[in-house]
N, C-alpha and C positions, 0 to 999 in steps of 0.2 A: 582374377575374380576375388581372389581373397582380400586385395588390393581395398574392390569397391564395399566389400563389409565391413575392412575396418572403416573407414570411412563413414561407412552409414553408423556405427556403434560410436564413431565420437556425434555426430549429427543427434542420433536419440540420448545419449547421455547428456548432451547440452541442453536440451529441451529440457529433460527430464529434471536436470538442476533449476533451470525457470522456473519451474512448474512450483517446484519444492519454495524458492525464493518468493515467487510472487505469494505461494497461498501463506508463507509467515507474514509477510509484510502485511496482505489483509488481515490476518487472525492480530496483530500488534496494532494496527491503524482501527478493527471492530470494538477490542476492549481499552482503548485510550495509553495503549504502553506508549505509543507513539510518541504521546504530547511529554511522555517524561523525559523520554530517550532524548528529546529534539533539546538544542540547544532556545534559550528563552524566547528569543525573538521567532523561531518558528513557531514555539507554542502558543504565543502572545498572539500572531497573524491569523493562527488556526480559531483560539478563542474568540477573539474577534470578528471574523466570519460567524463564527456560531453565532454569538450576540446578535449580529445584525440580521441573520436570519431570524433569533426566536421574537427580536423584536417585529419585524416585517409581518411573521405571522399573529401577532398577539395586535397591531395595527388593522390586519385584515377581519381580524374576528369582531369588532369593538362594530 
């Protein structure tokens, strides 16, 4: 029995680390730390996307 607790207490701690990783990764990717932290050519990729999206909607407005 004891066996299957520990068991489940590494299961919920691993989640538990997920949870904590992914909600940084959003809070860095929401305020732009991302694009510093990224090496240029990720940030260069990412601005770029941006670009072509704000142009697409500045096209659709006109």
């Amino acid at each position: 029995m004891k066996k299957a607790s520990t068991q489940k207490d590494i299961v919920l701690r691993a989640v538990k680390e997920l949870v904590v990783i992914l909600a940084v990764f959003l809070l860095l990717q929401h305020f732009g730390i991302l694009n510093r932290l990224a090496p240029d050519s990720l940030a260069d990729a990412s601005m770029i996307d941006d670009h072509a999206r704000d142009n697409k909607i500045k096209n659709n407005n006109r």
